[in-house]
N, C-alpha and C positions, 0 to 999 in steps of 0.2 A: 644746302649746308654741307656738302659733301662734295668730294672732286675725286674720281675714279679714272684707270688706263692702266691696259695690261696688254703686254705682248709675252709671247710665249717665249722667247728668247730674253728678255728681261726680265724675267718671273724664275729662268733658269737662275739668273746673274743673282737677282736679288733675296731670292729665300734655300738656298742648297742647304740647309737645315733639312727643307721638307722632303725627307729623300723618296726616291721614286720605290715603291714596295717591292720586295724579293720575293719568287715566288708569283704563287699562283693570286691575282688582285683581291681584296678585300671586294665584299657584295656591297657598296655604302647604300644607307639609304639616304643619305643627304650629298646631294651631285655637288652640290657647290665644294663640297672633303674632298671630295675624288677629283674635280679637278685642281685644285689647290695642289692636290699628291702628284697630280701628272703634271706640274709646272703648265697649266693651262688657261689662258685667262678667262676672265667669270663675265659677269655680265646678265644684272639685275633690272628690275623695270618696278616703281614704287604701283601698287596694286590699284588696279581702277576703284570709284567712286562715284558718289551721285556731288560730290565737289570735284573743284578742278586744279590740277597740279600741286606741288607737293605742300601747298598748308591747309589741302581741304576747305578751299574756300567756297560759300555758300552758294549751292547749284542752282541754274538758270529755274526763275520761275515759271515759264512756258513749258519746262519738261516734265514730263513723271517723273516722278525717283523709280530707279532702279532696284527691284529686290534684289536680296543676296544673291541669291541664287543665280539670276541673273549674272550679276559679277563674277561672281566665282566661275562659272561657264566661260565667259568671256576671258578673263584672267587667264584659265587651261586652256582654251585654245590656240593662246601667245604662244607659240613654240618658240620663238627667236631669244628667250632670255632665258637665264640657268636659275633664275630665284626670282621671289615676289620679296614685294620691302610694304612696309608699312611705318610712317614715323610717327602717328597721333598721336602716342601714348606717351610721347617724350614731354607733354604739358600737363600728366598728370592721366593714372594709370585709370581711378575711378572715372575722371571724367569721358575716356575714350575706349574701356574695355568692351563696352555694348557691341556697337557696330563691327568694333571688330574680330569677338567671337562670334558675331550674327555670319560676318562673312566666312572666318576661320569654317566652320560647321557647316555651310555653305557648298565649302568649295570641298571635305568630307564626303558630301550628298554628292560633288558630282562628278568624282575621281582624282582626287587628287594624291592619294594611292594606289600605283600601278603593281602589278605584279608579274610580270615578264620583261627582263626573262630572268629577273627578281623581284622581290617586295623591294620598294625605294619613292621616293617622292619627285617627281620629274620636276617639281615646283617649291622647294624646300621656302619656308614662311621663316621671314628675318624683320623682327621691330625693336623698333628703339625703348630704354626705357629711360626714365627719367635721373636725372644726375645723382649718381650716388652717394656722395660727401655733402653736407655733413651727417647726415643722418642714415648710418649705415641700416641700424633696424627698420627702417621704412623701406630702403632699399631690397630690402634680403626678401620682405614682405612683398614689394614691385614684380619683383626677379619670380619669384614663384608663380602668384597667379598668372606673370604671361606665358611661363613655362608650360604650368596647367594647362595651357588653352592647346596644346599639342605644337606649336612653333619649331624651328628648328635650329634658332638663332636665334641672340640676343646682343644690341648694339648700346653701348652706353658710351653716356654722350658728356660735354665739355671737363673732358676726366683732365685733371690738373697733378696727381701724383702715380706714381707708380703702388702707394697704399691704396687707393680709391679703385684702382684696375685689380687688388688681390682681392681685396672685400667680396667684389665684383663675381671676381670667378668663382669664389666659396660660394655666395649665394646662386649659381647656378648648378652647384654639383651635391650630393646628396652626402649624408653625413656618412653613409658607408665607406661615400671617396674620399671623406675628409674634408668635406663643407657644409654649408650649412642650411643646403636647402631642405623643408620639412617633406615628412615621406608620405605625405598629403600629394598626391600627382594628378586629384580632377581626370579633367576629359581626355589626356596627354594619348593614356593608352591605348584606348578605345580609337584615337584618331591615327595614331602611328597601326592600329590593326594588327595587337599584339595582348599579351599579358601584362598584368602591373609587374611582374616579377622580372622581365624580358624587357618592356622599358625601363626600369631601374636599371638593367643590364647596360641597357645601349645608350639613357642617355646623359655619360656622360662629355666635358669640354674636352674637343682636341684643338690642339695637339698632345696635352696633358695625358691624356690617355688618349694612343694610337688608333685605339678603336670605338673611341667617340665617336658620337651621332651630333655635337650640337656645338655650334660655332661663335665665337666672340667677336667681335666687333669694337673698337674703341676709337674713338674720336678725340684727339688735338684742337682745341676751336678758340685760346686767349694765351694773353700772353704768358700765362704762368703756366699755365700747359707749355706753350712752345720751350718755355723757359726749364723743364724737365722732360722733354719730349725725349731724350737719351733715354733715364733711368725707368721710363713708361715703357720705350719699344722691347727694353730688357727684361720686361716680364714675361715669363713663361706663359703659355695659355691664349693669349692674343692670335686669333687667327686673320685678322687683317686691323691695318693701324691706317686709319685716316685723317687726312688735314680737314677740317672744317670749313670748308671754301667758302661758300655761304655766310658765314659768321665772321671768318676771318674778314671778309669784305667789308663790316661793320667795325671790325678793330681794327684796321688800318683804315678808318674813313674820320675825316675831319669838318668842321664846320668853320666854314670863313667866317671873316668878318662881316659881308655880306647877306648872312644866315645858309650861301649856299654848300652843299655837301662836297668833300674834299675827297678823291678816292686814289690814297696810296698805291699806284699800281704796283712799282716796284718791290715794296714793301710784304704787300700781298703774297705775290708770288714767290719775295724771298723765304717766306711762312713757309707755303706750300714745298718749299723745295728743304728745307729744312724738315719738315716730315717725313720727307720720302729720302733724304741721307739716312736720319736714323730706321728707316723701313731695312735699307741694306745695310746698314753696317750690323743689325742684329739679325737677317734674314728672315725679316717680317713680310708675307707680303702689302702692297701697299694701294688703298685705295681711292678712286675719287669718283664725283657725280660728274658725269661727262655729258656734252652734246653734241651734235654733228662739225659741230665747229673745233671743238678742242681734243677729240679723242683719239684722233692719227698721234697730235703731238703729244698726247699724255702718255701713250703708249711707248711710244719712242723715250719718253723720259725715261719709263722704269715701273709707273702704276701697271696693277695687274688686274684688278675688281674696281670695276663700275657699277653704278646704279645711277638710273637715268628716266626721267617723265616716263606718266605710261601717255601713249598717245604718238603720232606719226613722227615727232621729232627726236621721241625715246627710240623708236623703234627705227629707224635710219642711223643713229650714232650706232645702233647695237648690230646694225649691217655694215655699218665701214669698220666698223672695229673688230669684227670675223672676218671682214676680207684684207684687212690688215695682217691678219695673224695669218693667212693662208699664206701672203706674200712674204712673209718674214721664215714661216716653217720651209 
């Protein structure tokens, strides 16, 4: 559902908003901030499963399932990506918070808080929540308990106004900062390996607050999004603005007379390039789900965060796409 590519000279072009820090660097504990700050592109892997690729679909009957634990191990081991993604919860938060606190607390258990040569998360946790409009109170209620779960990210998805992206950001930031999440924070603490009083400190949205911990997400995915995709990039608080590739391939897709499926190429792609004008004309950065096939050229266009399968074809897009940057730096 997502299209990502970043090169680090295109990441300069497109967000010089984010200016590079004066002085001696902030400690971040969330990497994917720090390189946002260093104009450097990102590069996510959606987190393994005992399903397989990104809709969790129902794992082979001949295998065990996998405990968390398990996963989470395997997950940390990845070194090749700068964040873990998770999108279950975008169908509804009851229905998917289980498995993936089981794994969140997991991966807890197996370091996924490093401490040198700072405290920071070498693996910062980014999931989707479910569409906020119209039902802002449900949302705010969403937004919290995934917060709770100690995440470090929150991505919302087929956002259609630039109101449905403010709602948004209030309900991830605490009424101290001026929003409207309860001061109810669950497990958050304990997993960041701090005080309630020190998370409340850190985690608030940046770039809204410079020295935020916790990052926003918002997806373009119909036409009435594309159709206010301007007045969307121009909210403050967005820290990456995405086309809804995925999606978008359903809204430009037609059904012939012959019942078969009709797929607007051009169309498509005029979407996706329409997201990523307004990523630079507001100096957003800008992202997509990439694969081995398209992440040279996405890069080249101006995307700068990827998230991409976990498995051998996630993990090759996320090796040409560092040797891309090497050749461009």
């Amino acid at each position: 559902m997502l299209v990502a590519a970043a090169a680090a000279g295109a990441i300069a072009a497109a967000a010089p908003s984010i200016a590079r820090q004066d002085g001696p660097a902030r400690h971040r504990m969330n990497r994917v901030i720090e390189l946002l700050e260093q104009k450097q592109p990102v590069f996510g892997v959606y987190w393994p499963s005992n399903g397989s690729g990104r809709r969790g679909a129902p794992p082979p009957t001949d295998v065990p399932p996998k405990q968390p634990i398990e996963l989470a191990r395997e997950a940390l081991a990845y070194r090749g990506g700068d964040f873990l993604f998770n999108g279950s919860m975008e169908g509804g938060v009851d229905r998917a918070i289980g498995p993936v606190a089981d794994f969140i607390k997991a991966t807890g258990e197996a370091g996924a808080l490093t401490r040198t040569p700072s405290v920071r998360f070498a693996h910062p946790l980014i999931v989707k929540t479910p569409k906020i409009a119209p039902d802002t109170a449900k949302a705010r209620e969403n937004i919290s308990r995934e917060l709770n779960l100690g995440v470090s990210g929150i991505m919302f998805v087929e956002v259609e106004s630039a109101d449905e992206v403010r709602a948004g950001l209030n309900a991830m930031r605490f009424t101290s900062k001026g929003g409207t999440r309860p001061d109810d924070v669950g497990a958050a603490p304990s997993y960041w390996g701090m005080s309630e009083a020190e998370y409340k400190r850190k985690a608030d949205v940046w770039p809204l607050n410079p020295d935020g911990e916790l990052l926003n997400s918002t997806i373009v995915e119909s036409r009435l999004g594309l159709a206010h995709v301007r007045e969307i990039a121009a909210v403050t608080g967005i820290g990456v603005l995405w086309p809804g590739a995925g999606t978008l391939r359903g809204v430009f897709s037609t059904t012939g007379a012959n019942g078969e499926r009709i797929f607007d190429q051009a169309g498509w792609e005029q979407a996706i390039q329409t997201v990523l004008a307004a990523c630079k004309e507001f100096h957003v950065p800008c992202g997509f789900p990439a694969t081995p096939n398209d992440i040279e050229l996405r890069m080249k266009q101006g995307f700068s965060v990827f998230v991409m399968n976990w498995g051998d074809a996630g993990f090759k897009a996320i090796d040409l796409g560092r040797a891309a940057r090497r050749i461009r730096n």
